[in-house]
Residue frames as qw, qx, qy, qz and C-alpha x, y, z in Angstrom:
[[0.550, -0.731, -0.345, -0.208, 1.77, 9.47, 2.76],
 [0.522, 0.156, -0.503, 0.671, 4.79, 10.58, 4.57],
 [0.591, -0.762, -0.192, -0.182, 3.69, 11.25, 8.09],
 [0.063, -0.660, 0.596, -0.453, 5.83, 12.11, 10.97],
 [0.588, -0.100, -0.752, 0.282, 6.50, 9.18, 13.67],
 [0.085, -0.406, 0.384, -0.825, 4.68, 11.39, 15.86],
 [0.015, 0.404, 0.904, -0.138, 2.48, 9.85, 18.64],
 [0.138, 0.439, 0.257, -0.850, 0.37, 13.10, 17.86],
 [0.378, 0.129, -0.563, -0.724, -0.64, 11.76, 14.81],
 [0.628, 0.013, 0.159, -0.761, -3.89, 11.25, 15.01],
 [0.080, -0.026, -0.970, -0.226, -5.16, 7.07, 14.05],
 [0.670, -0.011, 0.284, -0.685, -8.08, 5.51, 13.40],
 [0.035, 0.185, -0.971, -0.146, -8.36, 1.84, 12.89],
 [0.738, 0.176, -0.001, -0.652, -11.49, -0.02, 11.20],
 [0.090, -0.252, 0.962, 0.051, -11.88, -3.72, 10.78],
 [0.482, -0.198, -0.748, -0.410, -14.12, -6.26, 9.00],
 [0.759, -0.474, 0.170, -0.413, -16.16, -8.37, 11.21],
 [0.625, 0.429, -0.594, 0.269, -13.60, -10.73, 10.81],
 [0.786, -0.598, -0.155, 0.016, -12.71, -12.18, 14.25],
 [0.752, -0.213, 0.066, 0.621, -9.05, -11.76, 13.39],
 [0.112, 0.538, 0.209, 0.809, -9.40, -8.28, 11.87],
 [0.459, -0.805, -0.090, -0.366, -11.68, -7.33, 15.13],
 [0.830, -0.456, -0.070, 0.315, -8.95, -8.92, 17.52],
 [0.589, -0.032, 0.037, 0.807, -6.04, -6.78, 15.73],
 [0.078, 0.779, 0.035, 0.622, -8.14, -3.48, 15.97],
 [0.646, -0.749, -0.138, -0.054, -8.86, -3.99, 19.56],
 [0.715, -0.461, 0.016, 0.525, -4.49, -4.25, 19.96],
 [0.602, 0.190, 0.030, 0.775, -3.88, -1.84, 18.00],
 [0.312, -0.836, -0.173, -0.417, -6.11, 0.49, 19.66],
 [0.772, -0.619, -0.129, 0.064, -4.82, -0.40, 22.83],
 [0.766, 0.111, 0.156, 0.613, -1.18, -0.11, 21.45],
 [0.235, 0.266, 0.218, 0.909, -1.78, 3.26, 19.57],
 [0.096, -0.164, -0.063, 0.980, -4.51, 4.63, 20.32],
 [0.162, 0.361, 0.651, 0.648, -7.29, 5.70, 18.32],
 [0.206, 0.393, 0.477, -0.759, -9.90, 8.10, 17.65],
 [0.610, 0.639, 0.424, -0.200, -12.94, 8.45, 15.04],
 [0.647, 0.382, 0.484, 0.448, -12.64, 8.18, 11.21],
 [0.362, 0.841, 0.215, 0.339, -13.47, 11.82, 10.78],
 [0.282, -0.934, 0.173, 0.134, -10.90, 13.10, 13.22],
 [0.915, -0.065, 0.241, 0.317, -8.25, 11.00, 11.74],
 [0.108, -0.805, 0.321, 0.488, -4.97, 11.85, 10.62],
 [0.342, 0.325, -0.814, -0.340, -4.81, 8.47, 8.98],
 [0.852, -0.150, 0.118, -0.487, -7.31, 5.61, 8.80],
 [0.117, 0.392, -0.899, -0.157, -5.64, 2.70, 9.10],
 [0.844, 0.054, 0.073, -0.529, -7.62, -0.47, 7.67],
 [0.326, -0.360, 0.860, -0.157, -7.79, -4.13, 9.21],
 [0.837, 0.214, 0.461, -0.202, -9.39, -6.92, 6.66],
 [0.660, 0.136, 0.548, 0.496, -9.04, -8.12, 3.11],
 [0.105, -0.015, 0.437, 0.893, -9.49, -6.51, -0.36],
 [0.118, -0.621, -0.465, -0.621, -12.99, -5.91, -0.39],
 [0.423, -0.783, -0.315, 0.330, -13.05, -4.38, 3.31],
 [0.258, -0.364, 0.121, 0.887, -10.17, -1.95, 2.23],
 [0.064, 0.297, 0.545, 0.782, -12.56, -1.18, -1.19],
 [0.223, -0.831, -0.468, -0.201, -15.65, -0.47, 1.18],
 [0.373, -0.699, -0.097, 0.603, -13.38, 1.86, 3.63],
 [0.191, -0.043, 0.248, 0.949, -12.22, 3.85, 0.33],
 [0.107, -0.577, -0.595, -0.549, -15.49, 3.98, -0.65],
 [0.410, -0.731, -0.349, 0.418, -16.76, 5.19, 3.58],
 [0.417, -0.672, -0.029, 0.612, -14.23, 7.62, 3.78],
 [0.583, 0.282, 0.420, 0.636, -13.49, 9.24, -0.05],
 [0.138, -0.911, -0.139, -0.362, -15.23, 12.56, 1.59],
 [0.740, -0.633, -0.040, 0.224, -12.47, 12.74, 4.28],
 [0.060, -0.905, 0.412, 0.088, -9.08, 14.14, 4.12],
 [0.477, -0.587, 0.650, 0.070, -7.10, 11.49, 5.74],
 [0.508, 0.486, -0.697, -0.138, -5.32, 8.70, 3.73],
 [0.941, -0.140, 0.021, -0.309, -6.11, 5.27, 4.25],
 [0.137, 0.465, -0.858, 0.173, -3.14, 2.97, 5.16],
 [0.845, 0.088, -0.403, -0.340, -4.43, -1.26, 4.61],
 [0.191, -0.508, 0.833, -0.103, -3.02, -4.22, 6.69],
 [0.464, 0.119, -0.855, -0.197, -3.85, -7.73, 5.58],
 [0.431, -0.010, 0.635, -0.641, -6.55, -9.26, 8.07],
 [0.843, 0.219, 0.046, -0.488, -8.86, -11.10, 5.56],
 [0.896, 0.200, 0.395, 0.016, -8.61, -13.48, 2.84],
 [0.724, 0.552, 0.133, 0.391, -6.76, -12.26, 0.07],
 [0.392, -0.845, 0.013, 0.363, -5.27, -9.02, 0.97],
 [0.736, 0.384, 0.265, 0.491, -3.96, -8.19, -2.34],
 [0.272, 0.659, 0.222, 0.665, -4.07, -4.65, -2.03],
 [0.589, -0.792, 0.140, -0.072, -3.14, -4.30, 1.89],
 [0.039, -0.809, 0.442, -0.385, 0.03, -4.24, 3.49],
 [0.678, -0.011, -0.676, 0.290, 1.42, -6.95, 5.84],
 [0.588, -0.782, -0.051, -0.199, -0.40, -6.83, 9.16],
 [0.653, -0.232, -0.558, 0.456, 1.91, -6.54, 12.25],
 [0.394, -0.853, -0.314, 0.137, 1.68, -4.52, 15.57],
 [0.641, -0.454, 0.207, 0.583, 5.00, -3.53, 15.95],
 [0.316, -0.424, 0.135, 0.838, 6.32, -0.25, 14.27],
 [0.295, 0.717, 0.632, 0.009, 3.31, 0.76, 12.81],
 [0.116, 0.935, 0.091, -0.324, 4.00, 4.41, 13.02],
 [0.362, -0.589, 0.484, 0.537, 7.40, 3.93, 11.25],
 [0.315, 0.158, 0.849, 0.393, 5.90, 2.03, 8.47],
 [0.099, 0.766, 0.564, -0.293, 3.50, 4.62, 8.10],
 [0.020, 0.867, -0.191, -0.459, 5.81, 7.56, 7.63],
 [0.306, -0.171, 0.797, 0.491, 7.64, 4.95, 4.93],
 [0.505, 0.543, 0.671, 0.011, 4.39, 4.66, 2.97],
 [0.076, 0.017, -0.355, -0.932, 3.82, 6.35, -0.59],
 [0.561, 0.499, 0.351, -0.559, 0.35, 7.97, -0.91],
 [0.092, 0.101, 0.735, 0.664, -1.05, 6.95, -4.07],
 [0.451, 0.379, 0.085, -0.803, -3.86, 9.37, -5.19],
 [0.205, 0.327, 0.908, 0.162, -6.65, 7.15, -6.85],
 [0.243, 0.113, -0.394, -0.879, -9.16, 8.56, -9.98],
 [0.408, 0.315, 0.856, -0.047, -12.44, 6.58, -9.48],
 [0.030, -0.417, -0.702, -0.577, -15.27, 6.81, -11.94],
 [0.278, 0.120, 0.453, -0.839, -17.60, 9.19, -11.32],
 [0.008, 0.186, 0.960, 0.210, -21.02, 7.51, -12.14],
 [0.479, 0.250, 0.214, -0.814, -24.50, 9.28, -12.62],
 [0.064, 0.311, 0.945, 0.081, -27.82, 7.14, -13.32],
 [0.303, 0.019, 0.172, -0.937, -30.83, 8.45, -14.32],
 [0.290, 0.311, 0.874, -0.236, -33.90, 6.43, -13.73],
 [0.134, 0.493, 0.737, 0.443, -36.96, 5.60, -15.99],
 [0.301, -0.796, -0.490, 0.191, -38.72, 8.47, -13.60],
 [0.059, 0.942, 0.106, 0.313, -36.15, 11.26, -14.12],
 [0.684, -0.702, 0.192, 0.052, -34.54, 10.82, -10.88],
 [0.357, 0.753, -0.500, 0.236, -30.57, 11.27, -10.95],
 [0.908, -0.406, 0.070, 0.072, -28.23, 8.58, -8.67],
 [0.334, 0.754, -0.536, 0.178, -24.05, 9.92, -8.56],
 [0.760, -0.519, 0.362, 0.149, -21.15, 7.54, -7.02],
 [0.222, 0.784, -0.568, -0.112, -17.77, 6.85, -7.29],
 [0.937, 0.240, -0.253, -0.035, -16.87, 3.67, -8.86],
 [0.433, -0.718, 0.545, -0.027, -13.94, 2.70, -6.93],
 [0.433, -0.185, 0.870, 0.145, -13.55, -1.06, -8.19],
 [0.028, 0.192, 0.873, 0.447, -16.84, -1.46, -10.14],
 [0.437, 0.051, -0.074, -0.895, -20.39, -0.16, -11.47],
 [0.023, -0.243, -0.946, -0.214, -23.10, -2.60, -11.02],
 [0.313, -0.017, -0.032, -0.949, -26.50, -1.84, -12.21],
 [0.236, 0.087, 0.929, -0.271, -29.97, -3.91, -10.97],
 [0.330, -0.268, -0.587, -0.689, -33.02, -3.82, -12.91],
 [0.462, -0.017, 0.622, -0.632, -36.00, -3.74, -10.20],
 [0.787, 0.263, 0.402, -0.388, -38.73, -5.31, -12.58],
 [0.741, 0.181, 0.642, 0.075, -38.65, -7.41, -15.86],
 [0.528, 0.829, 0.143, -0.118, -38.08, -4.97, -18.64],
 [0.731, 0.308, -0.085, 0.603, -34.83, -4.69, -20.78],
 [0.263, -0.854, -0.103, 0.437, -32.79, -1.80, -19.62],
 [0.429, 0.859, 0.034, 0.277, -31.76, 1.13, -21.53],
 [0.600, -0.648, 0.172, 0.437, -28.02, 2.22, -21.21],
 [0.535, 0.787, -0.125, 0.282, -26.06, 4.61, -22.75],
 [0.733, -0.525, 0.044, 0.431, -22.22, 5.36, -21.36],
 [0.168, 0.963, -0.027, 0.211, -20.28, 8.63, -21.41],
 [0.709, -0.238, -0.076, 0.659, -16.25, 8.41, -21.12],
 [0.161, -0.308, -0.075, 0.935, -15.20, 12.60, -20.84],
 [0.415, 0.600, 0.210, -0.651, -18.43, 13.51, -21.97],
 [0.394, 0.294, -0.623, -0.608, -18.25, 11.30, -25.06],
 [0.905, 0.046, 0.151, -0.395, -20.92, 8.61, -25.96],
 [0.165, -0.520, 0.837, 0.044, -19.26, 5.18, -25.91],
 [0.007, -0.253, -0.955, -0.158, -22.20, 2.43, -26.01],
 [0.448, 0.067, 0.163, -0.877, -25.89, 3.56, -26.53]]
């Protein structure tokens, strides 16, 4: 993700509901800046590991590159929160380009349902009957 240390680079900053994830957007707003997700140059996200898995998921139509900081519980797959030389640590990051699944459902009715699998596919049954499932890895049949 090598960004300049400009202050012209654009932030946005999202955060669980987390009280301590909402308290460190509010300074780093105040600190850096910010403006909306879709104007971003870089989104920079404030909770744990499943708040950084719903912001890829939010924002996987967007340009910018997401950049994690540790605000939750686990925070396996964030960064180490601190205020202080954000933008430097920024322009130090490597992008890593992530492949999700692409996923397509079709219902008993026809009806077609695409997403990208970021972490995991889960599938609900609305009523009581068994469900049929077949699964296609590059257009090959895997489990029918």
């Amino acid at each position: 993700m090598p960004v300049d240390t400009n202050p012209q680079t654009k932030l946005a900053f999202v955060a669980s509901d987390a009280p301590i994830a909402q308290q460190a957007k509010a300074a780093l707003t105040a600190q850096y800046g910010g403006v909306a997700v879709e104007d971003a140059d870089i989104i920079v996200a404030l909770g744990g590991d499943g708040f950084m898995l719903e912001t890829l998921h939010g924002t996987q139509h967007l340009p910018a590159p997401v950049y994690g900081m540790n605000r939750g519980t686990v925070g396996f797959l964030m960064n180490a929160y601190s205020a202080q030389g954000l933008r430097e640590r920024l322009a130090k990051a490597e992008e890593e380009v992530i492949n999700p699944l692409h996923m397509a459902a079709t219902c008993v009715d026809g009806t077609e349902h695409k997403a990208l699998a970021i972490n995991e596919v889960s599938l609900l049954r609305a009523g009581p009957q068994a469900a049929k499932l077949r699964i296609h890895v590059d257009g090959k049949m895997r489990m029918e």
